[in-house]
C-alpha positions in Angstrom: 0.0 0.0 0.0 1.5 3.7 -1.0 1.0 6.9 1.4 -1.7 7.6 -1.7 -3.5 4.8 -1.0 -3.8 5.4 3.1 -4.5 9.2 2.5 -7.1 8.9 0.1 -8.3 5.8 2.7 -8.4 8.1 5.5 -11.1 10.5 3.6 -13.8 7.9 3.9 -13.2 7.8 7.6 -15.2 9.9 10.2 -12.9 12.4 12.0 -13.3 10.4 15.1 -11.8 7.8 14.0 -8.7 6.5 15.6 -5.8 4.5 13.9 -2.7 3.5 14.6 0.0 3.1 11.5 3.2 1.5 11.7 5.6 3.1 9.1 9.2 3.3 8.9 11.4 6.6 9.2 12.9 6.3 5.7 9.1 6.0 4.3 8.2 8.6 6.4 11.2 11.3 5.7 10.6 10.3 2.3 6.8 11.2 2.1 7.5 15.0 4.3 10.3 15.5 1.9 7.6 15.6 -1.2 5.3 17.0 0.6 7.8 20.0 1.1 8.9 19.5 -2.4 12.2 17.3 -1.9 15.2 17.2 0.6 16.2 20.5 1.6 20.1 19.4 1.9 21.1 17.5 -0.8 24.4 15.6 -2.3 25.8 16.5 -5.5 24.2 13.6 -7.3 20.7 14.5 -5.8 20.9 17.9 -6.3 21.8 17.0 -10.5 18.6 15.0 -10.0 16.3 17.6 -8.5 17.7 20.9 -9.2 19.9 20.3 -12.7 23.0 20.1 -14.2 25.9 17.6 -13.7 27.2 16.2 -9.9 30.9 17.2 -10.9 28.6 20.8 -11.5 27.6 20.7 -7.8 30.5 19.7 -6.7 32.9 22.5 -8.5 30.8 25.0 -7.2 30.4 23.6 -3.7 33.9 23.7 -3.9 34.7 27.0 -4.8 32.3 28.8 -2.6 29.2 29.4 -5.0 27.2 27.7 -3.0 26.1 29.5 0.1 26.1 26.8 3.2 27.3 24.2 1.4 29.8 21.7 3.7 31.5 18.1 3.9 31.8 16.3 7.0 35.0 15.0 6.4 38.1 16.1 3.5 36.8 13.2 0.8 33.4 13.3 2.2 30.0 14.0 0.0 29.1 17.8 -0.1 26.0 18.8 1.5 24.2 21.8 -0.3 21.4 23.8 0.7 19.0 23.0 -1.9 17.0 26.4 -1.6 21.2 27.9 -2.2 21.3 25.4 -5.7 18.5 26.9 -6.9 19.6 30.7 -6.2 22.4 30.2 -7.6 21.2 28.7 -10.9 18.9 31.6 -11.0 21.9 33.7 -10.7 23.7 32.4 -13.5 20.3 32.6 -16.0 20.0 36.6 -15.0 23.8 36.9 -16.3 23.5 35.2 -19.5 19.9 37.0 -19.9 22.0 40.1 -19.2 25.0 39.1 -21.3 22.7 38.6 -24.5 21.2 41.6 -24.2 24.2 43.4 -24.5 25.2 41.5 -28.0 25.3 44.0 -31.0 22.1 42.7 -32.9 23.3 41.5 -36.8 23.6 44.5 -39.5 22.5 42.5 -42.3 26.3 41.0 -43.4 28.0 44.2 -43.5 31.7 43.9 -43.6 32.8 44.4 -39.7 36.7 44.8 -38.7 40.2 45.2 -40.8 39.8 45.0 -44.1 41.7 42.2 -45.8 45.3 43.3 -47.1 44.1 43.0 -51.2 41.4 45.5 -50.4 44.2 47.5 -48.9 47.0 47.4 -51.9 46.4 50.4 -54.5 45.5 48.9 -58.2 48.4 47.8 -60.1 49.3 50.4 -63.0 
């Protein structure tokens, strides 16, 4: 049986009712976890999962300081990230490259841009 099944169960009881349900703390973490919309520290690997990008992404940025909180418990250890720091920090990086393209000269229709080339340079030949 999911956590589906028993919550869509427990509407067909009265509120009076009284039950007692065994369920372990992994199944348990798990289900407050979606509720809340997933872990909020996560590993490299979950955050490629939930958030994006690659786990060598998470970790490079874990390790040079983009990500706000993020921590190992020991030198080789897994990093821990802040998931709500992930996704600020992606967020950060889509306003730049919005920013960057909008400061791109727009195309001129294939006029010639730059040097010229060195026969366009060279007088005719008499």
């Amino acid at each position: 049986m999911t956590l589906a099944d028993v919550v869509s169960a427990l509407a067909f009881l009265p509120d009076e009712a009284q039950l007692t349900i065994s369920v372990s703390a992994a199944d348990l973490r798990a289900a407050l976890e979606a509720k809340a919309g997933g872990p909020q520290v996560v590993t490299a690997e979950q955050a490629a999962l939930h958030i994006g990008r690659t786990p060598e992404f998470w970790r490079r940025m874990a390790k040079a300081g983009k990500i706000a909180g993020a921590w190992q418990d020991s030198s080789h250890g897994p990093w821990r990230l802040p998931r709500q720091a992930c996704e600020l920090y992606l967020r950060s990086l889509q306003q730049r490259r919005t920013s960057a393209r909008a400061a791109v000269i727009p195309f001129d229709g294939g006029k010639a841009r730059g040097p010229r080339s060195p026969k366009a340079t060279r007088p005719p030949a008499a």
